[in-house]
N, C-alpha and C positions, 0 to 999 in steps of 0.2 A: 600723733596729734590730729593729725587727718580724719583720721577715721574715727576719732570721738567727736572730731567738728561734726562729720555725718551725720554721726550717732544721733548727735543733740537734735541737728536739723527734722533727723525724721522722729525724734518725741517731739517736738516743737509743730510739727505740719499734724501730726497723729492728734495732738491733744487742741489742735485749733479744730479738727475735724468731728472733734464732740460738740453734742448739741444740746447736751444737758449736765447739770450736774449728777441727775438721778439715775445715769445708767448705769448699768451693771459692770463688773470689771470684766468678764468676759464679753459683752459687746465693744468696750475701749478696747482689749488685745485683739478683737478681730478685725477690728478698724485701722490700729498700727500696724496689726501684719499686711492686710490690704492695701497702704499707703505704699511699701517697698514688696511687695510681693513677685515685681515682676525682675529685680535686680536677682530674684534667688533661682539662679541653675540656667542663667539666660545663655552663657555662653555654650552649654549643652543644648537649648533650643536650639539655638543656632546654626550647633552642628549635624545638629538631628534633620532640619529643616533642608541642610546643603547635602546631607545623605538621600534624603529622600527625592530630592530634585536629581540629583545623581542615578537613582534606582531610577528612575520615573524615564532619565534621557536615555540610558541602556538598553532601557525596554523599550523604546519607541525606534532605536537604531536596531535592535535585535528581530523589531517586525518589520521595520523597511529590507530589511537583510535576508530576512525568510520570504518576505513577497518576492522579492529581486530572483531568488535562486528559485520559486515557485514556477516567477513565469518566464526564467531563461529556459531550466529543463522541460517543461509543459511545450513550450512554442518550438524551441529549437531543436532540442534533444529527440524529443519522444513522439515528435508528432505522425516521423517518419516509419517509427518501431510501431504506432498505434494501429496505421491504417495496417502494415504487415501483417501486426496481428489480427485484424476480423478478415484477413482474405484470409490468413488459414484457419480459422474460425469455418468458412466457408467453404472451404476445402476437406476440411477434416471431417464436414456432415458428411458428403458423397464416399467418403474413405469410409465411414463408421456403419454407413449402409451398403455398401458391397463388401466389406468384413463379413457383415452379418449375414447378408446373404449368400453368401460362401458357404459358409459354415451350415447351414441347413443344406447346401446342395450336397454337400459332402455328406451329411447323413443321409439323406434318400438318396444318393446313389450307394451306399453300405447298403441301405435295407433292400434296393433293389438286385443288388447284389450276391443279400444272403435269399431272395425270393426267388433268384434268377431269371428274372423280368430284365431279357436285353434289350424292350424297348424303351423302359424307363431308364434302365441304366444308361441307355447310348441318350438321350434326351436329357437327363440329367449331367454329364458329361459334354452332351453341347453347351447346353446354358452355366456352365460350369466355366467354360472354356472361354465364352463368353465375357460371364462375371469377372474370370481370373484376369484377363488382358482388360478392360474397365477399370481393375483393383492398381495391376500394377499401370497404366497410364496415370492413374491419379495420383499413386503412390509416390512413381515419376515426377508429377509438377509441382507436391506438394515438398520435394526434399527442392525440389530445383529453385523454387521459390526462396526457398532459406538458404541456399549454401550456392547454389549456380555450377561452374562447370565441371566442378569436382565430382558430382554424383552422379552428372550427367554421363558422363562417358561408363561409370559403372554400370550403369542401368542401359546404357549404348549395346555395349559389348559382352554384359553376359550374357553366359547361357543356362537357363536355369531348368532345371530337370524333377519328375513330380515322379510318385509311383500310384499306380489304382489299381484297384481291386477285380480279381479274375470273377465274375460271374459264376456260381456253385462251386469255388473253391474258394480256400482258405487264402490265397496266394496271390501275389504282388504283381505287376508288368510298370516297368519303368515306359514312360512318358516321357518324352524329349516337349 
């Protein structure tokens, strides 16, 4: 009985909402649909609106939560790992250029060798010797730098042994 009381109420609100008699019966049903149009699927509004305020506060805790872990690991974490890394950033030039230059001394002392030019060999062999003890001191701080006293003692107490090339022969001479 209720809901035909409604019923009545909204033909009753719908047909005072006419302005004439000459309009069309599709203008009257658009006018009755528009009087209750907003009771249809409201409580789905509703829920639609309390999901999206939902979405809306998850994502605003999900960016305070990513900023927070942003600038704990940025500031606290990593700040100390950063600067680490451009010193051996720094470190690894001087490595990467007595590498190299190595390794070209080691081929002009070969070519001097198959030329049998013992001035260039023994000169080549200084600056070699040179180079090499440059290489491993670098070599030295750049591990001591990252690891500390464990590598230090390796690099302490070995002894490390090379071999070069005899001058017009084919053949070796170990190098202490």
């Amino acid at each position: 009985e209720a809901e035909s009381e409604e019923a009545q109420r909204l033909e009753q609100q719908a047909a005072s909402t006419a302005t004439s008699d000459t309009e069309s019966a599709r203008q009257a049903a658009a006018k009755y649909l528009q009087s209750w149009s907003h009771v249809i699927m409201a409580s789905e509004g509703r829920s639609l609106r309390t999901l999206t305020v939902r979405v809306q506060g998850l994502l605003l805790l999900l960016a305070v939560l990513a900023s927070g872990g942003y600038f704990f690991t940025s500031f606290y974490l990593f700040r100390d790992v950063a600067k680490k890394n451009i010193l051996l950033i720094d470190y690894t030039g001087l490595f990467r250029a007595y590498s190299i230059s190595s390794c070209f001394l080691l081929r002009n002392r070969m070519l001097a060798a198959n030329r049998n030019d013992t001035a260039a060999l023994a000169g080549a062999e200084t600056t070699l010797a040179t180079i090499a003890e440059r290489l491993r001191e670098q070599h030295k701080s750049n591990y001591e730098a990252v690891s500390g006293d464990s590598l230090r003692a390796y690099y302490d107490e070995a002894t490390l042994s090379a071999w070069s090339p005899v001058p017009g022969d084919s053949e070796w001479r170990l190098v202490v």
